[in-house]
C-alpha positions in Angstrom: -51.2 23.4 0.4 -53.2 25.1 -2.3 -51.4 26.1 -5.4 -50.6 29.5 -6.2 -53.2 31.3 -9.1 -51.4 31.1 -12.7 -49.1 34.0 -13.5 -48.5 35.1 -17.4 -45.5 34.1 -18.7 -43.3 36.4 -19.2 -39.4 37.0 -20.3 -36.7 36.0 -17.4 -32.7 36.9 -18.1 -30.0 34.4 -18.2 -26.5 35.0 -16.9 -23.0 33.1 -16.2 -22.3 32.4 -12.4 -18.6 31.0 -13.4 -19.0 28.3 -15.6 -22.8 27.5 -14.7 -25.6 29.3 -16.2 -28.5 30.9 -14.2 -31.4 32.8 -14.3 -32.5 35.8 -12.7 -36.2 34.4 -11.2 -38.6 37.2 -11.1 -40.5 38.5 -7.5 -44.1 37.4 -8.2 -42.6 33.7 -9.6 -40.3 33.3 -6.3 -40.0 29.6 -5.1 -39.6 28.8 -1.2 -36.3 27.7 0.0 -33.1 28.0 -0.8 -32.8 24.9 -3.5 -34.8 23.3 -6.4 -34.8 20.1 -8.3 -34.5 20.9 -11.7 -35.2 18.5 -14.8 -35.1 18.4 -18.1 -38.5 17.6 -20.9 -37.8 17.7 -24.2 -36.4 21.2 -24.5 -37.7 22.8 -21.3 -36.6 22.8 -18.2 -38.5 22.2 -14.8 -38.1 23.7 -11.6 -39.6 23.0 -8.5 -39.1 23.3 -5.1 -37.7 20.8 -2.4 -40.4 20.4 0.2 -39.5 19.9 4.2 -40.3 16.2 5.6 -42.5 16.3 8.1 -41.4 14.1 11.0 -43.5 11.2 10.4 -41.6 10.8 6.8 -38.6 11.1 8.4 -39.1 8.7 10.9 -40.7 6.5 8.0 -37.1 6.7 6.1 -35.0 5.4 8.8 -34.0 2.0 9.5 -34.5 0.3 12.7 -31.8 -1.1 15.5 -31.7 -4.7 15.0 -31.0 -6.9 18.2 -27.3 -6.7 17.9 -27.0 -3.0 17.5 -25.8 -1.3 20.8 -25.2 2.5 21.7 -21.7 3.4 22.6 -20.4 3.2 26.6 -20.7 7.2 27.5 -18.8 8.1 30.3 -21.4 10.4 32.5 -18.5 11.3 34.6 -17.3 13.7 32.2 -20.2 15.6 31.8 -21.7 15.1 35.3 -26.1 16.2 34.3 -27.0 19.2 36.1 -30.5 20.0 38.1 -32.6 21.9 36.1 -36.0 23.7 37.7 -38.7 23.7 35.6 
């Protein structure tokens, strides 16, 4: 994905949401998603935003059945499949 051009620096407000502190995040500086990682260097702070996994890294994160591993019984008698035309 290619990055965004640089934007001048400007002012931004803080505020209390109960006992955490925010800040109010400009238009033209908007991050996607709905939540950051945030850390700390020396006295600043860093935001940046949580990217989606593709499927291939989230296939690549989980572990494999080993031999004993078994799916539950599921009784098909309960939910009896249904013919569907395609």
């Amino acid at each position: 994905m290619a990055r965004p051009e640089p934007i001048a620096a400007r002012e931004a407000k803080l505020f209390r949401n109960n006992k955490s502190q925010a800040v109010r995040i400009p238009a033209d500086f908007e991050l996607p998603g709905d939540s950051v990682m945030i850390h700390r260097d020396g006295d600043r702070l860093i935001l940046e935003p949580i990217r989606c996994k593709n499927l291939l890294e989230v296939l690549a994160g989980l572990t494999p059945l080993g031999a004993d591993d078994q799916f539950p019984e599921i009784d098909d008698t309960l939910l009896p499949a249904k013919a569907i035309d395609l």
